[in-house]
C-alpha positions in Angstrom: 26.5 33.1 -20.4 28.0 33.4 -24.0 27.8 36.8 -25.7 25.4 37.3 -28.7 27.3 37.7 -32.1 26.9 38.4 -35.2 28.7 35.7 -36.8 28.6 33.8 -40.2 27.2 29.9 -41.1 29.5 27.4 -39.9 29.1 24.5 -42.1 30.3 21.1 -41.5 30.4 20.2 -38.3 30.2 16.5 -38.2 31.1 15.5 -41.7 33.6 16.7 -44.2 32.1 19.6 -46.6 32.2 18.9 -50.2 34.8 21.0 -50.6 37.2 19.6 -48.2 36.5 16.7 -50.0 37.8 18.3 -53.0 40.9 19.8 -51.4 42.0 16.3 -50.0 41.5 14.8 -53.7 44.3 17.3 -54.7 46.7 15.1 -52.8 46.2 12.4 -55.2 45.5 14.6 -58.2 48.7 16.7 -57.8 51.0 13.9 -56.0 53.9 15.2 -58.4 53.5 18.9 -56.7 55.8 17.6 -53.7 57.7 20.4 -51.7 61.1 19.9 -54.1 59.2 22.1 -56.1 58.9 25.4 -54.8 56.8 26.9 -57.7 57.8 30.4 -57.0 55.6 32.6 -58.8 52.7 30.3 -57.9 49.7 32.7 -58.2 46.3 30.8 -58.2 42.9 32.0 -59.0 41.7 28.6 -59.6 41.9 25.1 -57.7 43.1 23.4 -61.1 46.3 26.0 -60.3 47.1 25.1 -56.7 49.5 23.0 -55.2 49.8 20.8 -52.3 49.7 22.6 -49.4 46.8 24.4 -50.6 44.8 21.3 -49.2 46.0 21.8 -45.4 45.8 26.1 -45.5 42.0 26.6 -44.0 40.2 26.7 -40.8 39.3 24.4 -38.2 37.3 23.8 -35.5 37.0 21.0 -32.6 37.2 20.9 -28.7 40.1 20.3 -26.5 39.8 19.4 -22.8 40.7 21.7 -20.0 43.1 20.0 -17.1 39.8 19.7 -15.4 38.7 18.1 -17.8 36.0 20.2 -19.1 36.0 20.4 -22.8 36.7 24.1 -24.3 35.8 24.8 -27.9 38.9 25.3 -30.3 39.6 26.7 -33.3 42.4 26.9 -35.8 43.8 29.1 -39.0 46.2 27.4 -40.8 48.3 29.5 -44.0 50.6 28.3 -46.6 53.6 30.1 -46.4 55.0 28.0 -49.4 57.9 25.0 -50.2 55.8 23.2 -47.2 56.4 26.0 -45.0 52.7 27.1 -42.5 52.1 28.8 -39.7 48.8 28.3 -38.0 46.7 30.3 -34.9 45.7 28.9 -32.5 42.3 30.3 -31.0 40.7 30.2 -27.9 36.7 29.9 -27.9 36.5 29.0 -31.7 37.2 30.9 -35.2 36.9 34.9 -35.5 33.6 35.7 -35.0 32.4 32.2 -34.3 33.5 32.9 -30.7 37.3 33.6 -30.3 37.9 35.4 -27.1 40.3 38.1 -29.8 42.8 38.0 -26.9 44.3 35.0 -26.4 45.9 32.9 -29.0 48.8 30.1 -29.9 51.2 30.6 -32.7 52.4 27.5 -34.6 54.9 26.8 -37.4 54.7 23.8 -39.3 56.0 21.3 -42.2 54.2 19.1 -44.4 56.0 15.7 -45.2 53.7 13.6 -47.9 50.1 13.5 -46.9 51.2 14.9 -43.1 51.2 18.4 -41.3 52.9 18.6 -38.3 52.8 22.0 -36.3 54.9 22.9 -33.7 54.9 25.5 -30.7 56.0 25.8 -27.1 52.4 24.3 -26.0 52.4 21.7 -27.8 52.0 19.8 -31.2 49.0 19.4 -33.9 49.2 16.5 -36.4 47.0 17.2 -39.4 45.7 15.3 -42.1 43.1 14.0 -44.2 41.5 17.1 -43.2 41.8 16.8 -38.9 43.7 16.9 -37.0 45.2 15.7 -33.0 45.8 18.5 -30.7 48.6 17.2 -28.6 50.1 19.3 -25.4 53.9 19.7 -24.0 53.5 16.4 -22.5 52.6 14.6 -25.6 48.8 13.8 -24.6 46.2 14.5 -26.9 43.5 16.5 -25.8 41.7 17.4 -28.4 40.6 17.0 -32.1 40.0 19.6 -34.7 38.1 19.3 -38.2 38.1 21.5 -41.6 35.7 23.8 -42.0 34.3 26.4 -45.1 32.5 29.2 -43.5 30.5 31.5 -46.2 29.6 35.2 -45.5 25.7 35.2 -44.5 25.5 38.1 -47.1 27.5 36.1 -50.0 24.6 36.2 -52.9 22.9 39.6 -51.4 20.3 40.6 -54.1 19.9 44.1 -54.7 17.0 45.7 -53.6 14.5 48.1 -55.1 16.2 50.9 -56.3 19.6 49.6 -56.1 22.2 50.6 -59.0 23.7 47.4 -60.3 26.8 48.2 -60.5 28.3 44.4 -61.7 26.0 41.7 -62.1 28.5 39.6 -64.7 26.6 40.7 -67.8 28.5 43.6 -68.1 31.1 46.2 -67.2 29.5 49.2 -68.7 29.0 51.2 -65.1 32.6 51.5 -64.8 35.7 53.5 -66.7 38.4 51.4 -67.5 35.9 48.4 -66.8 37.2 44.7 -67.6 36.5 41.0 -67.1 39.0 38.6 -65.8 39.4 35.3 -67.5 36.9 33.7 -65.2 34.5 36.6 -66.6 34.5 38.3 -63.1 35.4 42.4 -62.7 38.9 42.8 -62.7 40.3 45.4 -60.3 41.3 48.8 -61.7 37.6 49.7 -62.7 36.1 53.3 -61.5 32.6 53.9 -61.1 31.3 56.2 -63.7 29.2 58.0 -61.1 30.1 60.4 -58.2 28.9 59.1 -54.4 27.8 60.5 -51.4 26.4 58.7 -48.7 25.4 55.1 -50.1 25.1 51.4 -48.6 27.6 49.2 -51.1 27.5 45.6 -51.5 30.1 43.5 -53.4 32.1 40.2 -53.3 35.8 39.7 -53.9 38.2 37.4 -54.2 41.9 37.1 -53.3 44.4 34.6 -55.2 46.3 32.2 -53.5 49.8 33.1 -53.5 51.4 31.3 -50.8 55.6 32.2 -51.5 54.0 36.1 -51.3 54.1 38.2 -47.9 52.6 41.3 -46.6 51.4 43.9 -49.2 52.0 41.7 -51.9 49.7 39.1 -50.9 46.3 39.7 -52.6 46.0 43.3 -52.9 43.5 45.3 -53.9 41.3 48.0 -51.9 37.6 49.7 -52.5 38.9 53.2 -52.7 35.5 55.1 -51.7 35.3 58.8 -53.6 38.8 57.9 -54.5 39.9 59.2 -51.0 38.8 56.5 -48.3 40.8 53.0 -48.6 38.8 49.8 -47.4 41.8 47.4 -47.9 41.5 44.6 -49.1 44.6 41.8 -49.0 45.2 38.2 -47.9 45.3 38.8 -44.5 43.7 35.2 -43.6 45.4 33.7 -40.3 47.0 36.8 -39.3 46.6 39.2 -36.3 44.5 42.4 -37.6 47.0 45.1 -38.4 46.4 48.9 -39.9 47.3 48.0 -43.1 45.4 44.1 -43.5 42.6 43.3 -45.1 39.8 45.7 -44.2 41.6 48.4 -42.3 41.0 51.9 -43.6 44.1 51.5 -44.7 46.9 53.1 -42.5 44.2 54.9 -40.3 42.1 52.1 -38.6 43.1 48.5 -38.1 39.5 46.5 -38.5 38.0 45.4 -34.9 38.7 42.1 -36.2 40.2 40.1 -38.7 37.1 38.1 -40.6 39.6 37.2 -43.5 38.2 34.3 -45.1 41.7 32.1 -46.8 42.6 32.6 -50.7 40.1 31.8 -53.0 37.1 31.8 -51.1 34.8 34.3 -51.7 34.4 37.3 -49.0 31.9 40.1 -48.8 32.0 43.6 -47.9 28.9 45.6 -47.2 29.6 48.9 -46.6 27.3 51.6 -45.4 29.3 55.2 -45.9 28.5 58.6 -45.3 30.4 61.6 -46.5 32.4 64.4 -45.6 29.9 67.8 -45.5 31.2 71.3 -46.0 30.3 74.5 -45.7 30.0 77.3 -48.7 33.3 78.2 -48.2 34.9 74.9 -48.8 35.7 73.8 -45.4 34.6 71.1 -43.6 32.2 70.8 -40.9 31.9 66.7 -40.3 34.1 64.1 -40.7 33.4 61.1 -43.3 31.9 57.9 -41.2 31.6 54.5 -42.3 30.0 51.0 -41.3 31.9 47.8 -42.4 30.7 44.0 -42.3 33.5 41.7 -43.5 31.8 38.4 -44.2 28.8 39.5 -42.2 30.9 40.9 -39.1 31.2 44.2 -38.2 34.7 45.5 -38.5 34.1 49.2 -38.2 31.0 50.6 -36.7 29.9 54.4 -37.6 34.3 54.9 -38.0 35.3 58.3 -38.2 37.3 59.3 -41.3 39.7 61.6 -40.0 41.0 62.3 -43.6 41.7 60.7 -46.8 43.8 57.5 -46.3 47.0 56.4 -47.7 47.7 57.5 -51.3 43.9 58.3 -51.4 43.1 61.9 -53.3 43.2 65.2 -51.1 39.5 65.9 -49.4 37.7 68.3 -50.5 33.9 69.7 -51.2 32.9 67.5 -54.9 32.2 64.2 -54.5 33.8 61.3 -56.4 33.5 57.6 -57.8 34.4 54.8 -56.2 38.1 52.9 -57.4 38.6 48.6 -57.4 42.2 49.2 -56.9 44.9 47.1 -59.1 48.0 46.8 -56.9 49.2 44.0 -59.7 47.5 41.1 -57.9 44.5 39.1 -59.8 41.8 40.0 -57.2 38.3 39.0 -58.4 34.9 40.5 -58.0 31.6 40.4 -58.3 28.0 40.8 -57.3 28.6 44.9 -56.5 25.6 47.5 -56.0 24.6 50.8 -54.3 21.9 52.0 -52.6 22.2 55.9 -52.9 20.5 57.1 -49.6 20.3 60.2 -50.7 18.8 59.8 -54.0 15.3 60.7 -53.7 13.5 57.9 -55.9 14.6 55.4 -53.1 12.1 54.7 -50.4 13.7 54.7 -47.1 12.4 51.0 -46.4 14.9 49.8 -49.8 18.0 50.7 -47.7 19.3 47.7 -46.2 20.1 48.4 -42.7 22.9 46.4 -42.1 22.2 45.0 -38.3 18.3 44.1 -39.8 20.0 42.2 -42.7 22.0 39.7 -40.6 19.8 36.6 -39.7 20.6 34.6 -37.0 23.6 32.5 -37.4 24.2 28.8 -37.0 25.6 28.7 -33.2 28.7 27.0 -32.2 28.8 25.4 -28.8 29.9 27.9 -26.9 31.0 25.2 -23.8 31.9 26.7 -20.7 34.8 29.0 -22.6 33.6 32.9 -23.4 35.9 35.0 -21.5 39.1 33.1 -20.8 38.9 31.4 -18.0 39.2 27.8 -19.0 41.4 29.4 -21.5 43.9 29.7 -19.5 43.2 26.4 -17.4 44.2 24.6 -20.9 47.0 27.3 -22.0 48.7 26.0 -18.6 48.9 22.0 -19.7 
């Protein structure tokens, strides 16, 4: 039987989503982007700013059929490492948390020639293009077929509920010190929240840029530093294996459970449900900080213990503080960003989003006969 998960929509599974369309137009559109040149300092916040491989970098989906010859759903993250250069995931059971095993997985590299993505690995070959692509094993039969994909966070639009404090809504940046808009007119990172906070539930959306010659920290950095002491990371940490320091990791404390990075440009969601540090009269503490976390409508961390402040986060101590969009020099974007103050006493307690409640169910992904590994490894062994 398949577990239950939380997971967010899958959209197009038969047909091509609009978008997809729009990314495989870009062949044609920017057919004098070729891989001779290596744009550098590419850093994009909008499609009209992409190049090439920006069409192929995404996620996946499809079957591929187990040596007997069941088929096993399949899914695949593909990132542009830059000049034509990807590497790709392969993962077993589907996309992360659209029913990936988290265990097992296949590591690609690959090389775009024209219109053409080929990735290679020890267990085979995938062949992409036009948005597909031909899953072929060691033996050079294909066994399966996978298809782009735009998944959107089930709590992407969240209104605010009664009692909420709008903290961004687009009309203005007023809530914040040092408060600005980015070209596209979103909040630009570096803002702090004019007000202290306790123990609140926080919605907001972001947006990394696409910088595909960047690597590591320098990739789409930014973080929601919580009292200015408690680091929810954000980076581009799409098609990567969930690390202390990646996107959504209390940053050099706790790795996320897992990685629900969505890839550059699309926009992701946080919703965050935090409850401070308490002390006593004398200044010293008696409990821990403890946070919830849904990335794109997935738990990530659930009631985490904050051992102590994280990374270059202020010292702990008794006063609460505001909340910092961290500007690491990249041009993250958000938007969309409220509290609900759960201990401020104008706020019924039926206004505070719980954040289980607040997931619907999801659009299910046929699960096959692949949940735990088994056929996994029957296909792993072509």
């Amino acid at each position: 039987m398949c577990p239950q998960l939380l997971r967010p929509q899958l959209l197009c599974s038969c047909l091509l989503c609009p978008t997809v369309a729009v990314l495989a137009a870009l062949h044609v559109l920017s057919a004098s982007a070729e891989a001779d040149d290596p744009q550098p300092d590419l850093v994009a916040t909008t499609l009209a700013e992409v190049d090439e491989d920006f069409a192929f970098q995404g996620e996946y989906f499809g079957d591929v059929r187990a040596v007997d010859g069941r088929r096993v759903s399949f899914g695949l993250q593909i990132v542009a490492l830059g000049q034509g250069q990807f590497s790709a995931l392969g993962l077993p059971g589907g996309l992360p948390g659209n029913g990936w095993d988290q265990e097992n997985f296949i590591s690609w590299n690959g090389v775009r020639h024209g219109e053409q993505l080929t990735l290679t690995g020890e267990r085979g070959t995938v062949i992409m293009q036009n948005g597909r692509g031909r899953v072929i094993d060691a033996r050079g039969r294909e066994v399966g077929q996978v298809q782009q994909v735009r998944r959107t966070s089930i709590t992407l639009g969240a209104a605010p509920p009664p009692g909420a404090i709008v903290l961004f809504d687009g009309s203005s940046v007023t809530r914040f010190e040092s408060g600005r808009l980015t070209p596209a007119g979103w909040l630009a990172p570096g803002a702090v929240t004019r007000m202290p906070v306790r123990d609140f539930h926080m919605h907001l959306e972001f947006q990394t840029p696409y910088m595909p010659h960047a690597r590591e920290q320098g990739r789409g950095n930014s973080g929601v530093y919580i009292q200015r002491r408690y680091e929810v990371q954000i980076l581009d940490s799409f098609g990567l294996l969930p690390q202390f320091n990646d996107c959504g990791a209390l940053y050099r404390q706790q790795g996320p459970d897992l990685n629900m990075s969505f890839p550059p440009l699309a926009w992701q969601t946080y919703d965050i449900d935090f409850t401070a540090a308490r002390w006593d009269p004398e200044g010293n503490k008696t409990t821990d900080a403890s946070i919830t976390v849904l990335h794109n409508g997935v738990p990530i961390h659930s009631q985490r213990t904050i051992f102590s402040k994280t990374g270059a986060g202020q010292p702990e101590t008794a006063y609460d503080g505001p909340i910092l969009l961290q500007d690491h020099g990249n041009p993250v974007q958000f938007r969309n960003v409220w509290l609900v103050v759960h201990d401020r006493p104008a706020t019924a307690p039926d206004t505070i989003p719980q954040p289980a409640a607040a997931i619907p169910a999801a659009i299910p992904i046929p699960c096959a006969t692949l949940c735990g590994g088994e056929d996994w490894w029957l296909w792993r062994g072509f």
